[in-house]
C-alpha positions as CSV (number, residue, x, y, z in Angstrom):
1,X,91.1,89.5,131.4
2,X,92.4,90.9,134.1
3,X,93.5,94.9,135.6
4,X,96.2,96.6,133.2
5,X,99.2,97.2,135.0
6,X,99.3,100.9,135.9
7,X,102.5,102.8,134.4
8,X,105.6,103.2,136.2
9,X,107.7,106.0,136.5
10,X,107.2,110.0,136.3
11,X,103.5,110.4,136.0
12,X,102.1,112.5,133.3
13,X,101.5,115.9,135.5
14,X,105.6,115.2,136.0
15,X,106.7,114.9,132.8
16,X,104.1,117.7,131.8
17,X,106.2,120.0,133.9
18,X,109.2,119.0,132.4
19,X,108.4,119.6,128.6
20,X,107.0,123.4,129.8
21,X,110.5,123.1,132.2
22,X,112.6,122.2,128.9
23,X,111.1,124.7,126.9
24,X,112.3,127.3,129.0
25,X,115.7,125.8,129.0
26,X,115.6,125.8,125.1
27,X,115.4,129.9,125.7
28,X,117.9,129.7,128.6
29,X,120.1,127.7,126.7
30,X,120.0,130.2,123.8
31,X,120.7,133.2,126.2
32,X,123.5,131.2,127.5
33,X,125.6,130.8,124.3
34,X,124.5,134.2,123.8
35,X,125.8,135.3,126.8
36,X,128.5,133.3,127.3
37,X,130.7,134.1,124.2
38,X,130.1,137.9,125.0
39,X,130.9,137.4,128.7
40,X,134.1,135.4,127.7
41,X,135.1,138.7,125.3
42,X,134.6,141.1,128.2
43,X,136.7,138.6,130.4
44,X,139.4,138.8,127.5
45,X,139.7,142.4,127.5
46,X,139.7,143.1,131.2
47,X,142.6,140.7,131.7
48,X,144.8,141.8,129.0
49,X,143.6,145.7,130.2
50,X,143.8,146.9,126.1
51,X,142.1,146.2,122.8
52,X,144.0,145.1,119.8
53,X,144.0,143.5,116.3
54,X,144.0,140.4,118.1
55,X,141.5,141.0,120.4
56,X,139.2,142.4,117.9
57,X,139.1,139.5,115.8
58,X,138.5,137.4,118.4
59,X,135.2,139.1,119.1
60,X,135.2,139.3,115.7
61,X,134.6,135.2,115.8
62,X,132.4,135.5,119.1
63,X,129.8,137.6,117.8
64,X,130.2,135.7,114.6
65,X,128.5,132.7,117.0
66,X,126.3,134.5,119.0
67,X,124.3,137.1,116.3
68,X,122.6,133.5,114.3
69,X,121.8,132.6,117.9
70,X,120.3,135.9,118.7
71,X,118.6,136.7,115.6
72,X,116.8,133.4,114.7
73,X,115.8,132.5,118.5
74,X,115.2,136.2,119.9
75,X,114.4,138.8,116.7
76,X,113.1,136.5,114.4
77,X,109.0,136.5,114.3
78,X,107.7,132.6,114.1
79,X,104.9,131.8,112.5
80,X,101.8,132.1,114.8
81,X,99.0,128.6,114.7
82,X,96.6,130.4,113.1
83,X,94.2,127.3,113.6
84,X,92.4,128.5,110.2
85,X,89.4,127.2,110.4
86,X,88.6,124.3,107.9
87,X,85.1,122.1,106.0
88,X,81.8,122.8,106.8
89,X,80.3,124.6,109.4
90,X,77.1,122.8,110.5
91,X,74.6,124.7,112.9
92,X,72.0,123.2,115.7
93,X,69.4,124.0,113.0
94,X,70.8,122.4,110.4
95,X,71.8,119.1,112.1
96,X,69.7,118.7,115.6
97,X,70.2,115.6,116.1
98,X,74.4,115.3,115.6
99,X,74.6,118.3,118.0
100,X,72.4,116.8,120.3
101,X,75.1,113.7,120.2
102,X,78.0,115.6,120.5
103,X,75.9,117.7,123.6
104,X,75.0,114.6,125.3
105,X,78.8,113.1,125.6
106,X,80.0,116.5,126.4
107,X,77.9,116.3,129.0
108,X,78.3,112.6,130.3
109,X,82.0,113.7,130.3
110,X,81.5,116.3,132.3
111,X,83.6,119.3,130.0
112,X,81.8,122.1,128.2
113,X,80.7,121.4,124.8
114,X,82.3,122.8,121.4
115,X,80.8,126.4,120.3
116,X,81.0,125.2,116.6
117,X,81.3,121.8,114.6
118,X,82.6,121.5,111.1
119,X,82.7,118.5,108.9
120,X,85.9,117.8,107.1
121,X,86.6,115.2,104.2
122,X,89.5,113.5,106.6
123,X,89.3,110.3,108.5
124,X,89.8,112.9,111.9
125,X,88.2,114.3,114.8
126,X,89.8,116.8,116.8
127,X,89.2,119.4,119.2
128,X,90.5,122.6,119.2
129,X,90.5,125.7,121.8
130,X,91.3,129.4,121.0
131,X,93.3,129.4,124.4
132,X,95.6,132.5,125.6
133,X,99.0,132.7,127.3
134,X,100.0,129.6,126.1
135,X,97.2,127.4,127.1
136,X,96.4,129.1,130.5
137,X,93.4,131.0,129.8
138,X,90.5,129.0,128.4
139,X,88.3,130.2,125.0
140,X,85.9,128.8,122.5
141,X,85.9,125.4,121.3
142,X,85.8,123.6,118.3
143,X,85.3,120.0,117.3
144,X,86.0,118.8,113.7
145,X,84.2,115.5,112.4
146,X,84.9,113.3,109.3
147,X,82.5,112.6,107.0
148,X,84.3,109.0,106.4
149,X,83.8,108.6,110.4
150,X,80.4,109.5,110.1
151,X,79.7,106.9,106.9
152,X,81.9,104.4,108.5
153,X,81.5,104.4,111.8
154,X,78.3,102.9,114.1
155,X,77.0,105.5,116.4
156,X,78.4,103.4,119.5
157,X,81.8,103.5,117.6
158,X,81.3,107.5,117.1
159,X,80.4,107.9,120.8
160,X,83.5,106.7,122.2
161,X,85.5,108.8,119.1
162,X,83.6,112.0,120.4
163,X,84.3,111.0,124.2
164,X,87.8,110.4,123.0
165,X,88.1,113.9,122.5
166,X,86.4,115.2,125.2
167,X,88.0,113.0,127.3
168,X,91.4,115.3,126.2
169,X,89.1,118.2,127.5
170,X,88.5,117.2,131.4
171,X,92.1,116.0,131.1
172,X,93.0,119.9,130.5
173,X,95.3,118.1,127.8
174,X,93.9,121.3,125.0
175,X,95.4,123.6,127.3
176,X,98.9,121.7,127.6
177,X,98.7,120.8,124.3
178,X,99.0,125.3,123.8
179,X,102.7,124.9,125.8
180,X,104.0,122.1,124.0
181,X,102.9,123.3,120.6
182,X,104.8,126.6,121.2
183,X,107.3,125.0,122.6
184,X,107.8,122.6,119.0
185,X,107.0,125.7,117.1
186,X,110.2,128.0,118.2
187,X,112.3,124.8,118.5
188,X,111.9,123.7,115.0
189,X,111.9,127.7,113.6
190,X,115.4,127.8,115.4
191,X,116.2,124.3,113.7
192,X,115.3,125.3,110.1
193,X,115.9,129.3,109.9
194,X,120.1,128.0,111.6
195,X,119.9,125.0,108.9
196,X,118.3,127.6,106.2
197,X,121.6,130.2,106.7
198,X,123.7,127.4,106.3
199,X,123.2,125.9,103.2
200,X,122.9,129.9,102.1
201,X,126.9,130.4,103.4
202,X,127.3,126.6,102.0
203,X,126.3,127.6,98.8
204,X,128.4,131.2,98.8
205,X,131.8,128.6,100.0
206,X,130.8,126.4,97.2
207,X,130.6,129.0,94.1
208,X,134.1,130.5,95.4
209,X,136.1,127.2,95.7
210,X,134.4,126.2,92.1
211,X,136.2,129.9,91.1
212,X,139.3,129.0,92.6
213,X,139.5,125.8,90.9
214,X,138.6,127.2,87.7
215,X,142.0,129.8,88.4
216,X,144.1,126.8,89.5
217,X,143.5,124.4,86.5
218,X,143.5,127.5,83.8
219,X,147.0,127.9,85.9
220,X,148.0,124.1,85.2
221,X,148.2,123.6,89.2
222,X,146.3,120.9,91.6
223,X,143.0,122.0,93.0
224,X,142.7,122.2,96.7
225,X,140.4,119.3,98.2
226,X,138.7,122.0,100.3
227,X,135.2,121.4,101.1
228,X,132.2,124.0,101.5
229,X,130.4,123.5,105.2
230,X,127.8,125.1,106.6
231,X,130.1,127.7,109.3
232,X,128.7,128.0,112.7
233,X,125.4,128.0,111.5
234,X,125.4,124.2,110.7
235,X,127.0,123.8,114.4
236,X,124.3,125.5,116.1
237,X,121.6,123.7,114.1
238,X,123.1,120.3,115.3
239,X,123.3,121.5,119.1
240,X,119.5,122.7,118.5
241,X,119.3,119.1,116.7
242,X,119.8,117.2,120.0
243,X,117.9,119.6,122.5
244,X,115.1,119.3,120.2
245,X,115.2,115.4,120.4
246,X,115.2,115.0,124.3
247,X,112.3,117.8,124.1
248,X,110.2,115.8,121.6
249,X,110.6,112.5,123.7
250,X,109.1,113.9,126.5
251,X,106.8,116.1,125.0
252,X,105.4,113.8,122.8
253,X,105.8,110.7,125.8
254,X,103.5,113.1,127.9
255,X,100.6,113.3,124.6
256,X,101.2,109.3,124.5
257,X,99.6,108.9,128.3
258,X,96.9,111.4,127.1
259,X,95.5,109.1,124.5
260,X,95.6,106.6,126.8
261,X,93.7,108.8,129.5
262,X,91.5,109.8,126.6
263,X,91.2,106.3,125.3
264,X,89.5,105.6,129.3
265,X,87.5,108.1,128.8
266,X,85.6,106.9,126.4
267,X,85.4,103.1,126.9
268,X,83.3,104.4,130.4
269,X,81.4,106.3,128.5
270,X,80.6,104.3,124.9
271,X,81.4,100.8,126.3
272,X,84.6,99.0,126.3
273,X,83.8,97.2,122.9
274,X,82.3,100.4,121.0
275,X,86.0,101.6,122.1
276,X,88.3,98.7,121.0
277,X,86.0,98.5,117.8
278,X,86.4,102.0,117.0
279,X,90.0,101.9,117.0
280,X,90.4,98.9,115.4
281,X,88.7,100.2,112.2
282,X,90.1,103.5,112.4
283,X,93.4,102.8,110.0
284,X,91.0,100.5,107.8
285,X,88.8,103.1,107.3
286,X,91.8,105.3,106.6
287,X,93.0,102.9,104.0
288,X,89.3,102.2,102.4
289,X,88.9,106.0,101.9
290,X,92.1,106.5,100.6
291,X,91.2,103.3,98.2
292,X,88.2,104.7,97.0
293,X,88.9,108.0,96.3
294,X,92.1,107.1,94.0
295,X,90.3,103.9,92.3
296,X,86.3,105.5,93.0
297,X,85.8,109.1,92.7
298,X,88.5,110.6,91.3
299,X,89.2,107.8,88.3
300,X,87.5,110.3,86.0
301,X,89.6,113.6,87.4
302,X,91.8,113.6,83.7
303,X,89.0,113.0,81.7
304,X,87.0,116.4,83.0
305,X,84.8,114.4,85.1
306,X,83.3,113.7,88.6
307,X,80.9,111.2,90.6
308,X,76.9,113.1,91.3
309,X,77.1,115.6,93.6
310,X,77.5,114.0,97.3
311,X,79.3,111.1,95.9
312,X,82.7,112.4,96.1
313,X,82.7,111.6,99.6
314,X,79.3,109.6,99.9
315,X,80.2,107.1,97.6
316,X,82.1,105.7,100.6
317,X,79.6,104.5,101.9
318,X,78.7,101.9,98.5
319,X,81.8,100.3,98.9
320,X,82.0,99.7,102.4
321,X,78.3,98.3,102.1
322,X,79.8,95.7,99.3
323,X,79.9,92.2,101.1
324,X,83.4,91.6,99.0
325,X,84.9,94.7,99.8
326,X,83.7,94.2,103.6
327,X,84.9,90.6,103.8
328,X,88.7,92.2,102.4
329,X,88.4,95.0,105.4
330,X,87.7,92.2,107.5
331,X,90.7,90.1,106.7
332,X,93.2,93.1,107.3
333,X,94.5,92.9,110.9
334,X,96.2,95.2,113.2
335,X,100.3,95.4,112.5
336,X,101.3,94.0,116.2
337,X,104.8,94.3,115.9
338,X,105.7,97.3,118.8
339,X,109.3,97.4,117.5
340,X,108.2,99.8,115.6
341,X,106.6,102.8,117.8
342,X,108.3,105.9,117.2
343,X,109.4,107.6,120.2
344,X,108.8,110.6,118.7
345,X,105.3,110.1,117.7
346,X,102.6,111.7,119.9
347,X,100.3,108.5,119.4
348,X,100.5,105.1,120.5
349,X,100.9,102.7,118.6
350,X,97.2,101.2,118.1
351,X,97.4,97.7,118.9
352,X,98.7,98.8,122.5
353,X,95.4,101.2,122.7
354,X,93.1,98.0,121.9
355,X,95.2,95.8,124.3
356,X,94.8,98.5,127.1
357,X,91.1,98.8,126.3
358,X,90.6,95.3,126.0
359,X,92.2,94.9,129.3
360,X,89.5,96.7,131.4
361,X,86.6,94.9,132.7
362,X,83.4,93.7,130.5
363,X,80.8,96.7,130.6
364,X,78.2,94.4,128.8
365,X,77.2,96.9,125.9
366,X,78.5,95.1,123.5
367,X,74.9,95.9,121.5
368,X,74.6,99.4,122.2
369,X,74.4,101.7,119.3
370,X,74.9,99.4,116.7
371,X,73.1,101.7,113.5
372,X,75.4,103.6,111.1
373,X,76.2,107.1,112.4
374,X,75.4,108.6,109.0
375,X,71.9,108.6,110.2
376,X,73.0,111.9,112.5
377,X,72.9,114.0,109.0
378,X,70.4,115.2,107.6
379,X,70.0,115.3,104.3
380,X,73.1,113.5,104.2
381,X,73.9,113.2,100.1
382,X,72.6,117.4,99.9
383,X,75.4,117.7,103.2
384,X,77.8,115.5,101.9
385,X,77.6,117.7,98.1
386,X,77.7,121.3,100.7
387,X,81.3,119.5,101.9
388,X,82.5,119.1,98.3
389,X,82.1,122.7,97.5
390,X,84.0,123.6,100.6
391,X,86.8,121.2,100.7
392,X,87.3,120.5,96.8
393,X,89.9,122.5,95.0
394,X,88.3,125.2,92.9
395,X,89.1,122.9,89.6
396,X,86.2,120.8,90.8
397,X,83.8,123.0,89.8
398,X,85.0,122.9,86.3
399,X,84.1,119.1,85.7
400,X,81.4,117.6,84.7
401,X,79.1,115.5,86.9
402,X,78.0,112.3,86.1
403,X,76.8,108.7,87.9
404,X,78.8,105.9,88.3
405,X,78.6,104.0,85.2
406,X,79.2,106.3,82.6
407,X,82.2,108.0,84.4
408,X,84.1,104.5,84.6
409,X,83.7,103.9,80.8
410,X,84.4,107.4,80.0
411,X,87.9,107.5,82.2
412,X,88.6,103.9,81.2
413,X,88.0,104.7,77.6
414,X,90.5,108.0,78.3
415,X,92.9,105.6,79.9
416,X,93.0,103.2,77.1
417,X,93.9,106.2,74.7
418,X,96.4,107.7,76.8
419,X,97.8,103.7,77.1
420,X,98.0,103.7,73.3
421,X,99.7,106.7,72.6
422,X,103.3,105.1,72.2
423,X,102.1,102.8,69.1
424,X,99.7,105.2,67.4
425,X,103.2,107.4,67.8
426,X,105.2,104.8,66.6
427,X,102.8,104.2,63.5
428,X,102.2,107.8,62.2
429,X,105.9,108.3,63.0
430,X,106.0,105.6,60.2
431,X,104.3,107.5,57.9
432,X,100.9,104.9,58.2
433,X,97.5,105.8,60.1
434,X,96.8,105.9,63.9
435,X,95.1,102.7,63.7
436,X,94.6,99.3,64.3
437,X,94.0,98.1,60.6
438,X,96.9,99.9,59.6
439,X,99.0,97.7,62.4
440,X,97.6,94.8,61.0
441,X,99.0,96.0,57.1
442,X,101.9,96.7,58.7
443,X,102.6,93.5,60.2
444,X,101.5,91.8,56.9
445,X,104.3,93.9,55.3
446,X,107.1,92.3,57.4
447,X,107.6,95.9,59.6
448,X,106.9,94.5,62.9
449,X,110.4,95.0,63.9
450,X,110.4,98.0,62.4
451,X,107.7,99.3,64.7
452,X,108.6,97.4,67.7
453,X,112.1,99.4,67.3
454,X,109.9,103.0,67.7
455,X,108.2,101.9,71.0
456,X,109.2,102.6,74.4
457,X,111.8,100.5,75.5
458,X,113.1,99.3,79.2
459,X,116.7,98.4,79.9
460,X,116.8,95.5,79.6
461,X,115.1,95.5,76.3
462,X,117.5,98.6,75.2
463,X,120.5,96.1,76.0
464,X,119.3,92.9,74.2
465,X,120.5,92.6,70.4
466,X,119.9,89.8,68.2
467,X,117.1,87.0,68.9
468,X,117.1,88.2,72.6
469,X,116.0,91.8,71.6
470,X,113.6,90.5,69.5
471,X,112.1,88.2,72.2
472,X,112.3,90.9,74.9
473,X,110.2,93.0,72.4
474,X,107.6,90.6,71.2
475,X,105.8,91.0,74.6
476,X,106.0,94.5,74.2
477,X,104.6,95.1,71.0
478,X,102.0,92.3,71.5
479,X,100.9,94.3,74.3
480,X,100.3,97.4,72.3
481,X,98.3,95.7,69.0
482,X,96.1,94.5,72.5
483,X,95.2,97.9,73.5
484,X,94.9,98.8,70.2
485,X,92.6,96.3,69.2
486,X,90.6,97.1,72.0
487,X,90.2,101.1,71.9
488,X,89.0,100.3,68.0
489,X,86.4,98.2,70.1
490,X,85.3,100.8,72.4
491,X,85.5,103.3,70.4
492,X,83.1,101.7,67.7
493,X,80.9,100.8,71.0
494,X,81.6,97.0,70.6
495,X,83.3,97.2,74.2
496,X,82.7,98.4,77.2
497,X,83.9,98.4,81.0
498,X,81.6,97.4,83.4
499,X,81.2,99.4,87.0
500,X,81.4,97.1,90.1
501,X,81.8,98.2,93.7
502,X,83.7,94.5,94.3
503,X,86.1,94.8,91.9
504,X,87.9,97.4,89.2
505,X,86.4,97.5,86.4
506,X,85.4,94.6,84.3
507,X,86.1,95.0,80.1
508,X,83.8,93.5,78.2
509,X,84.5,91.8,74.8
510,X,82.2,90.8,72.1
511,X,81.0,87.1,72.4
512,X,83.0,85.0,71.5
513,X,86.3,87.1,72.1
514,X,87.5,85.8,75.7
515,X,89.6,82.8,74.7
516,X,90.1,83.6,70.6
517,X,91.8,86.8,71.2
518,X,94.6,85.4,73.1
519,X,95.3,83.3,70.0
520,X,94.5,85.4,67.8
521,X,97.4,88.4,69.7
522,X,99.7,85.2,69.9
523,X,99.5,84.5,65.6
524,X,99.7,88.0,64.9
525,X,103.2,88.4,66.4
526,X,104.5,85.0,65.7
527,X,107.8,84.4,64.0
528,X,105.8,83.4,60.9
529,X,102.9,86.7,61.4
530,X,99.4,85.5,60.5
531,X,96.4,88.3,60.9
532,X,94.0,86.7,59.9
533,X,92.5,85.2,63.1
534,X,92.1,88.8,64.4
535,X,91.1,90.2,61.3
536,X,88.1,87.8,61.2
537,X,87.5,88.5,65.2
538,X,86.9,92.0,64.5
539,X,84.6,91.7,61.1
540,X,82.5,88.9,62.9
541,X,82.3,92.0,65.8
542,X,81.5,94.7,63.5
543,X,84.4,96.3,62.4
544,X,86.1,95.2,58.8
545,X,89.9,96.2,58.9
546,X,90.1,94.7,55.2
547,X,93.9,93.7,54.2
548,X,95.8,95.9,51.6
């Protein structure tokens, strides 16, 4: 495949210099206006030999540009990284045998291992070192691990993850990584605190030209076209603006060659292939969690209810085992267009990392590790529940726990209510009953319009009159005798949803309903309204919504 073309230009120890280089220059630069305006007032009256009203406004206006610069850069206290830490901490006695992984590729990458691990609900890892003076003087380490890397990950895949980050250890990247985060830190404090006093004078400018005009009209004259701005404050945020732009390019251009670096790392040490496959499933695993926990495990959140303990997070690992949900994973592919990397972002783009890796030389251990890395826990569903009750917000506890099955028909059956609140509003707004016999009367009684009127309308339904706001609302209220229909059914336990890992979940009609209740919805709103093919749908079913 070839040798990847080395990179050209500064190297990364360069440009490493220069971000710690420009962060001092963000200081000096702040000293200099600092400085410079007071030096220019001293200047001023040593020339002119005397102070007067003059004078003293123009250092008035000077210290009027230098005190934002001096308070928010040199007097202000930033907030510190307090590097809080996070998930659940998991000891050598709990789990032997992931310690014993993470031990054996600190050890193959030749950096001192992590003094704690914690598992977090995030597709992540990261390292993390309590370092002083900026990154100079070493400390204890720390290494966070997903759960979703652990369920969706093979332990080759995991390897080259964990030697990814190490790799950022023997590449003393944690201890840069202390220089440039201070650096971003006091750059974007300046930034926000300068932009923060600026909309407060904006806002003081605006209220007293809204007075003045108020003065000016009850006065019969022309109000002024003045404008509020933000004073020097808004001028010093935009010079901080573009110093803090060069400073992030480089900064963040010098983290860009340390993935890369890292990226090495742990191809030589999990095998090329582990590597490339690793990365390539990274954002798909991203986007399968963040599936499954809006359409899996939190579906029943509203209704007061939540998946078994250990299935918040485990259940993961059902619908990445589903052979339809694994052939959709498969079919997602990388986004290859590099137009748009952000130069600001301190990642490469992925596809570039799987070229580069793809580019070094066949390792053959392409079969290496090829097991599920969720065998590293013990006791994984009991470990897995121990990570709920850290990471979950304290509402969790107040829901009710329940498997799969019954927490789909439950929240489905909560949806379907919550969908049929507009007509069962509309109705009992209508002096009739909340339900879907009393639709039926109604629509036998020539009020279908009447009713249609009281639902929720779009705009373009809201702007149709005549036939065409009668045809924009047929599908409308069709839609809601539908839902209605079907809530009597569930309700009444003559429907159900079905739970699949392959698809959302399946309703379930009585025999017999599939193709008749199309045309049965279809008569019922007609021109010329006939209820009597539903009516007889849902007495054959069970339920007898006799007409009045």
């Amino acid at each position: 495949m070839g040798t990847p073309a080395r990179p050209t230009g500064m190297s990364t120890a360069g440009r490493a210099a220069l971000a710690v280089a420009m962060l001092v220059g963000f200081y000096l630069l702040a000293a200099g206006i600092v400085l410079g305006v007071l030096g220019l007032d001293i200047a001023l009256v040593v020339e002119t030999g005397r102070f007067n009203a003059l004078i003293g406004k123009v250092v008035l206006v000077s210290l009027a540009f230098a005190y934002p610069v001096l308070r928010v850069v040199f007097l202000t206290r930033r907030p510190r990284e307090r590097g809080e830490a996070h998930g659940l901490l998991v000891t050598r006695a709990q789990q032997p045998e992931l310690w014993a992984r993470v031990d054996r590729i600190a050890e193959r990458t030749g950096v001192r291992g992590p003094a704690e691990i914690r598992l977090i609900p995030e597709v992540n890892a990261g390292v993390r070192e309590e370092t002083r003076l900026l990154g100079l003087i070493p400390g204890k380490r720390h290494l966070v691990i997903g759960a979703p890397l652990l369920i969706g990950l093979t332990e080759a895949e995991l390897d080259s993850v964990l030697a990814h980050e190490f790799g950022h250890y023997s590449n003393r990247d944690v201890r840069l990584a202390g220089v440039t985060v201070a650096g971003r830190t006091a750059i974007l404090h300046t930034i926000e605190s300068l932009h923060a006093r600026a909309d407060g004078h904006q806002a003081e400018q605006e209220a007293e030209l809204r007075a003045k005009a108020a003065k000016r009209l009850a006065k019969g004259k022309k109000v002024s076209d003045e404008e509020a701005g933000g004073g020097v404050d808004r001028v010093l945020a935009k010079l901080f603006t573009q110093y803090a732009k060069l400073y992030f390019r480089v900064s963040e251009s010098v983290s860009r060659r340390q993935e890369f670096a890292a990226d090495r790392s742990a191809a030589a040490i999990a095998g090329r292939d582990a590597t490339a496959a690793a990365l390539r499933r990274l954002p798909l695993l991203a986007a399968a969690e963040d599936f499954y926990l809006h359409r899996y495990a939190t579906i029943g959140w509203s209704a007061g209810l939540l998946p078994m303990p250990g299935q918040v997070y485990g259940g993961l690992a059902e619908l990445l085992a589903d052979p339809k949900r694994r052939q959709e994973l498969a079919e997602l592919t990388l986004d290859q267009d590099e137009d748009q990397a952000d130069p600001y972002d301190s990642h490469p783009p992925i596809a570039q990392r799987v070229a580069a890796i793809e580019a070094l030389p066949e390792d053959g251990r392409a079969a290496e590790g090829s097991g599920s890395a969720l065998v590293l826990l013990r006791e994984a569903e009991r470990t897995l529940a121990d990570l709920e009750s850290v990471s979950l917000v304290p509402e969790a506890a107040t829901k009710r726990r329940v498997e799969w099955p019954e927490l789909v028909q439950t929240a489905c059956l909560a949806d379907c209510r919550e969908d049929c609140q507009p007509v069962l509003t509309a109705l009992t707004s209508a002096g009739l009953p909340g339900t879907v016999e009393a639709l039926l009367d109604a629509i036998d009684a020539g009020r279908t319009w009447e009713l249609a009127g009281r639902l929720p309308r779009d705009e373009r339904t809201t702007a149709a009159t005549g036939l065409a706001a009668r045809e924009a609302a047929r599908p409308v209220f069709r839609g809601s005798l539908a839902r209605l229909t079907v809530l009597a059914l569930a309700e009444s336990g003559l429907a159900h949803w079905e739970f699949s890992w392959s698809t959302a979940a399946v309703l379930h009609l009585p025999d017999g309903w599939d193709e008749a209740f199309t045309s049965a919805l279809d008569a019922a709103v007609a021109d010329a309204p006939d209820t009597a093919p539903l009516r007889t749908l849902l007495t054959t079913a069970g339920l007898t919504p006799a007409a009045h």
